[in-house]
C-alpha positions as CSV (number, residue, x, y, z in Angstrom):
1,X,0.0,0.0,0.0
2,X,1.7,3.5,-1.2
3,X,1.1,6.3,1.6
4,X,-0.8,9.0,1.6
5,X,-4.0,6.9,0.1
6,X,-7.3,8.4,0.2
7,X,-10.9,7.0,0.2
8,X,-13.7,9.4,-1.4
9,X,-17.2,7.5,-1.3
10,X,-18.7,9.0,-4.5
11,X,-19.4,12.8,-4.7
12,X,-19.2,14.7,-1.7
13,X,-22.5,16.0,-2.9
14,X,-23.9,12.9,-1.5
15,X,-22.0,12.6,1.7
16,X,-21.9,16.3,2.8
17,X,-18.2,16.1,2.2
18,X,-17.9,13.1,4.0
19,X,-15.1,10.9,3.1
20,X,-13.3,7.9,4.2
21,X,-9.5,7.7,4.6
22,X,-7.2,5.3,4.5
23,X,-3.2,5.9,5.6
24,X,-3.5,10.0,4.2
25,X,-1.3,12.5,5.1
26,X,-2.3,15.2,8.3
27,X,-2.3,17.7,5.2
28,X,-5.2,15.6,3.3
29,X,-7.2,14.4,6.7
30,X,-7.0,18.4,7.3
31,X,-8.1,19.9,3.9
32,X,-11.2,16.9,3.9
33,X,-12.2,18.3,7.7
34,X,-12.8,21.6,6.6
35,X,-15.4,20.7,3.5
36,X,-16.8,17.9,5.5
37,X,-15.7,15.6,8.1
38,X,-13.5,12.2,7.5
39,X,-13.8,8.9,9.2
40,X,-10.2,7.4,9.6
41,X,-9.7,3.7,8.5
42,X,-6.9,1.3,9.7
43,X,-5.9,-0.2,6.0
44,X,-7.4,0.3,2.5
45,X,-9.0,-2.9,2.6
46,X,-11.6,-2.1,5.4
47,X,-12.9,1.2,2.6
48,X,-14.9,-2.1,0.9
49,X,-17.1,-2.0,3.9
50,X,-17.6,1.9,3.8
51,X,-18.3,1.5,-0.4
52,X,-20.7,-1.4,0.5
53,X,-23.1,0.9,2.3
54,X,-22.6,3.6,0.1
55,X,-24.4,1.4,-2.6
56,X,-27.7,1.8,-1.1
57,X,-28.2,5.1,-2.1
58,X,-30.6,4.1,-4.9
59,X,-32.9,1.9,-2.8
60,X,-32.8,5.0,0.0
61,X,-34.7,7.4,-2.6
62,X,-36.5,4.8,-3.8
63,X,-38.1,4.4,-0.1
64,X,-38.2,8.5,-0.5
65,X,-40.3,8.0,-3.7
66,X,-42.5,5.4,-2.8
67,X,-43.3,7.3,0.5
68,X,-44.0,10.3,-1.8
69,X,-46.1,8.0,-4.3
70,X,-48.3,6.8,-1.2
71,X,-49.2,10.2,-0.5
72,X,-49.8,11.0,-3.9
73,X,-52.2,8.4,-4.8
74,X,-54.0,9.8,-1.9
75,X,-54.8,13.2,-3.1
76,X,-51.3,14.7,-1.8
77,X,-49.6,17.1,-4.5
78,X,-46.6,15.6,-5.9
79,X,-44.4,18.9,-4.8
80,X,-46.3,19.1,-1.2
81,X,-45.8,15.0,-0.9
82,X,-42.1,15.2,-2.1
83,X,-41.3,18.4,0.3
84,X,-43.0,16.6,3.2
85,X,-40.9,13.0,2.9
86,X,-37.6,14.7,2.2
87,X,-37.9,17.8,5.1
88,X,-39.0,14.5,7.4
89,X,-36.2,12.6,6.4
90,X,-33.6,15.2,6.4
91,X,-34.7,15.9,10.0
92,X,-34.3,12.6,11.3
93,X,-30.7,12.3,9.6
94,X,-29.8,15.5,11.2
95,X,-31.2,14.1,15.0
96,X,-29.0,11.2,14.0
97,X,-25.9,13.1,13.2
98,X,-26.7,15.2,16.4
99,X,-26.9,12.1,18.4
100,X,-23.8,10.0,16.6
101,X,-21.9,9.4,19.5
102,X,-24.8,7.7,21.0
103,X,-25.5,3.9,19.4
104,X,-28.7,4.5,16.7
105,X,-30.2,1.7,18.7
106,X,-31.6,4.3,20.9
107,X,-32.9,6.6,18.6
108,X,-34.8,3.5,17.6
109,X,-35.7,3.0,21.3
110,X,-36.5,6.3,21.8
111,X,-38.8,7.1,18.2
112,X,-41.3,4.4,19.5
113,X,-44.1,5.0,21.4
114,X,-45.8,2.0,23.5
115,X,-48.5,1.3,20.4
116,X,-47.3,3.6,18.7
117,X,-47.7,4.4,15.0
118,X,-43.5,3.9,15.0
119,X,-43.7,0.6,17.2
120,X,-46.3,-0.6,14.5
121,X,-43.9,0.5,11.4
122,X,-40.8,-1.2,13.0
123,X,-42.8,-4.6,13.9
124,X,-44.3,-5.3,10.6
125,X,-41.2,-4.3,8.6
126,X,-39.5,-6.6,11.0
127,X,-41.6,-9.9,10.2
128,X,-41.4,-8.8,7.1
129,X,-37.8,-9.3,6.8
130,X,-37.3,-6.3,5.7
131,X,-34.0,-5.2,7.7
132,X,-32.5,-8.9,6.9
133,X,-33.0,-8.3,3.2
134,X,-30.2,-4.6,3.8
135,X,-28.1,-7.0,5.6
136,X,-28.2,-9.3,2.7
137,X,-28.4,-6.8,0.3
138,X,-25.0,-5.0,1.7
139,X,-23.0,-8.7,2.0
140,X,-23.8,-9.2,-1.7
141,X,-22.3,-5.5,-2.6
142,X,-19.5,-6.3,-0.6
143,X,-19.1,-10.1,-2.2
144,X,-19.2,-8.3,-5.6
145,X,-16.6,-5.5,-4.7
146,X,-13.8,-8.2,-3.2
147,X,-13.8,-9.8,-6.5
């Protein structure tokens, strides 16, 4: 491995200048800090898992869309549903960001109330499979990219 190696998941556009680095100088980790923030890796190899995750972009708007389709197909303007789903979502990614030291376990925990509309989300797309399917999802990106 040469020094001085750097990890960029995708455009910064996406990430909010986040990047992931890998054995960079102080100079590098330094100018990346000041358009974003970086998240220091041991070796090169472990950037795999970050590039993993970063292929579920896609299938994050799509959950955006099809939350914004929902509304649609109930009488909700296209622009109005669109504005709603991505403010709300944007929100919550902001609370998580605020609370990133924290494990995201408890903003799970703490987003539910006791028969709660939440509780009832997480529980059905829990039986559902649903969270196993990102796990599988994310080891087959990964298979794919240590090929």
């Amino acid at each position: 491995m040469s020094e001085n190696i750097l990890e960029i998941n995708n455009l910064s556009k996406y990430f909010g200048g986040l990047a992931a680095v890998s054995e960079c100088s102080l100079k590098v980790k330094n100018f990346f800090d000041k358009i974003g923030s970086t998240v220091e890796i041991k070796n090169e190899k472990l950037s795999i898992n970050f590039w993993s995750t970063s292929g579920m972009m896609a299938s994050y708007y799509e959950m955006l869309k099809v939350m914004s389709d929902w509304l649609v197909k109930r009488g909700i303007k296209r622009l109005d549903a669109q504005k709603y789903i991505t403010t709300l979502f944007l929100a919550l990614s902001e609370d998580a960001v605020v609370n990133s030291k924290k494990e995201l376990k408890h903003l799970v925990k703490e987003s539910q109330t006791p028969k709660g509309l939440n509780e009832q989300s997480l529980k059905e797309m829990s039986k559902k499979g649903v969270y196993k399917s990102v796990i599988n999802t994310l080891n087959s990106i990964h298979k794919r990219l240590n090929k």
